[in-house]
C-alpha positions as CSV (number, residue, x, y, z in Angstrom):
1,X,101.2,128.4,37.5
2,X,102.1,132.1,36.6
3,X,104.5,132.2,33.7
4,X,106.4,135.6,34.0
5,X,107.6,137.4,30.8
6,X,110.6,140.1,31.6
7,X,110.9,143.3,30.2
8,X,114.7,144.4,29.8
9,X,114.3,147.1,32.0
10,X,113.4,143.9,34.7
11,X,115.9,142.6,34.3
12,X,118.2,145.3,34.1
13,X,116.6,146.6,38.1
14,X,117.2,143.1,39.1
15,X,120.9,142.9,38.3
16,X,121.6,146.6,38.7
17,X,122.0,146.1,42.8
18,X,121.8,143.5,45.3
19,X,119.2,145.0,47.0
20,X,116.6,145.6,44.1
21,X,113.0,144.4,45.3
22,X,112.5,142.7,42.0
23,X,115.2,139.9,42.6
24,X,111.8,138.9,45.0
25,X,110.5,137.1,41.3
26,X,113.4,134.7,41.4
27,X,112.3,133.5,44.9
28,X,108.7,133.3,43.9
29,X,107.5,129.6,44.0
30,X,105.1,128.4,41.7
31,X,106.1,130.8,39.1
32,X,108.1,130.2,35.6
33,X,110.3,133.3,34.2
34,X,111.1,133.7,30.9
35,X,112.3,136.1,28.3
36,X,114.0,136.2,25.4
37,X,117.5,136.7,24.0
38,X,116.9,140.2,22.4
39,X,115.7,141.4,26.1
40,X,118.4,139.0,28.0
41,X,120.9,141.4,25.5
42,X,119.0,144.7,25.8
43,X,119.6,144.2,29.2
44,X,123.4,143.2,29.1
45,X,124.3,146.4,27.2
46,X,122.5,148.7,29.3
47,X,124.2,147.5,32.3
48,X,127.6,147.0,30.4
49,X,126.9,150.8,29.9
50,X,126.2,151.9,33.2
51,X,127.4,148.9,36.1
52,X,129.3,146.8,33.7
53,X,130.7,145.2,37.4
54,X,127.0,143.6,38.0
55,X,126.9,141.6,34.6
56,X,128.0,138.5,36.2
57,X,125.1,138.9,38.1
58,X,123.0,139.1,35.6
59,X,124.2,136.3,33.5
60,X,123.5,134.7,36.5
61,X,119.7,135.8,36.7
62,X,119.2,135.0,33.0
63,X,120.4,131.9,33.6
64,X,117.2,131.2,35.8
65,X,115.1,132.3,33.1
66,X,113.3,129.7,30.5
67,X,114.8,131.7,27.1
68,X,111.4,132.4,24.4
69,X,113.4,131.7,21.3
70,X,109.8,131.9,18.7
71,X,107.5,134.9,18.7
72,X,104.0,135.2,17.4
73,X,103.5,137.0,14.2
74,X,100.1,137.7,14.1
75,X,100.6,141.3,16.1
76,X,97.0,141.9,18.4
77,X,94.7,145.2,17.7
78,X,95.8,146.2,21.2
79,X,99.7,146.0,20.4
80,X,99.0,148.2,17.3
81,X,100.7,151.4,19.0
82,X,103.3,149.8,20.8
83,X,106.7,151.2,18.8
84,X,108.7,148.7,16.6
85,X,110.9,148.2,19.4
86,X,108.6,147.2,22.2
87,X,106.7,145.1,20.1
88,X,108.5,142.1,20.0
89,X,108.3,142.0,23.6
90,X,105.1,141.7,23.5
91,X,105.2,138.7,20.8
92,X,107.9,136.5,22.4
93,X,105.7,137.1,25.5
94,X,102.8,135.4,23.8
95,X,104.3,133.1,22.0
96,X,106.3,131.9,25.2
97,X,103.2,131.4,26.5
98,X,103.4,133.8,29.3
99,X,100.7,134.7,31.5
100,X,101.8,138.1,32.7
101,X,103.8,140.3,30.9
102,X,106.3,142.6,32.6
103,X,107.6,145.8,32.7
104,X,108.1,149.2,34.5
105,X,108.1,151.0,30.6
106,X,105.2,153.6,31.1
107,X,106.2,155.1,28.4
108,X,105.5,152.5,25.9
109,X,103.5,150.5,27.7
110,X,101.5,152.2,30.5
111,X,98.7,152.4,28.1
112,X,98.0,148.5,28.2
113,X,99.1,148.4,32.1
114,X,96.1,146.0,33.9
115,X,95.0,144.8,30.6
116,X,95.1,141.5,29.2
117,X,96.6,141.6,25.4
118,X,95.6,137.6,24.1
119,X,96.0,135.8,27.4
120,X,98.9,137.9,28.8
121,X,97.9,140.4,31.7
122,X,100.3,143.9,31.4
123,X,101.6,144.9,34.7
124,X,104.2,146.8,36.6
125,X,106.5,143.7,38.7
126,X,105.8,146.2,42.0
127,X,101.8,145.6,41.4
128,X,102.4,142.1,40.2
129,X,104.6,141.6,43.8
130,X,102.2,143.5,45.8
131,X,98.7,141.3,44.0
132,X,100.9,137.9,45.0
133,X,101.3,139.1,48.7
């Protein structure tokens, strides 16, 4: 079974309009989602910034999600240049033990996009959808 790991910015799409094509991972059978609270609130005050009407909506996503509440600390050579902020991510996703990590941050972590950092493969949702259809 896929375990999914969800970048804020996932979960921000998700919640941001009815008609996102990443609400798709909540219909997914066979898959587990997760995340943890920092990203659950990095998500909530981006959309309370921007569509502070869809936040019931995405209290109501999160609630789907199994919530990472540890995080690894030995940090991976190939998480090295991810910025202090991104790099917990990465952690909780690991230490939640995800098998996919993600995220549409290209910025940060577009670098690492395809690869496998410990056991967790780095990918876009869109490519993660589109290798599950």
């Amino acid at each position: 079974m896929d375990r999914l790991f969800l970048d804020a910015c996932v979960l921000f799409s998700a919640a941001y309009t009815t008609t996102s094509p990443l609400r798709k991972l909540w219909k997914i059978g066979g898959v587990a989602l997760l995340a943890s609270e920092l990203v659950i609130e990095e998500a909530r005050r981006n959309l309370a910034a921007l569509r502070p009407d869809r936040l019931d909506d995405l209290r109501r996503l999160a609630g789907k999600l199994e919530r990472v509440t540890a995080i690894v600390t030995t940090v991976p050579p190939e998480a090295k240049r991810l910025p202090d902020k991104d790099l917990p991510v990465l952690l909780a996703a690991l230490a939640g033990g995800a098998t996919h990590l993600l995220t549409v941050d290209k910025k940060h972590f577009g670098a690492l996009f395809g690869k496998t950092v410990g056991p967790v493969v780095i990918l876009p949702p869109g490519e993660y959808l589109r290798r599950r259809a």
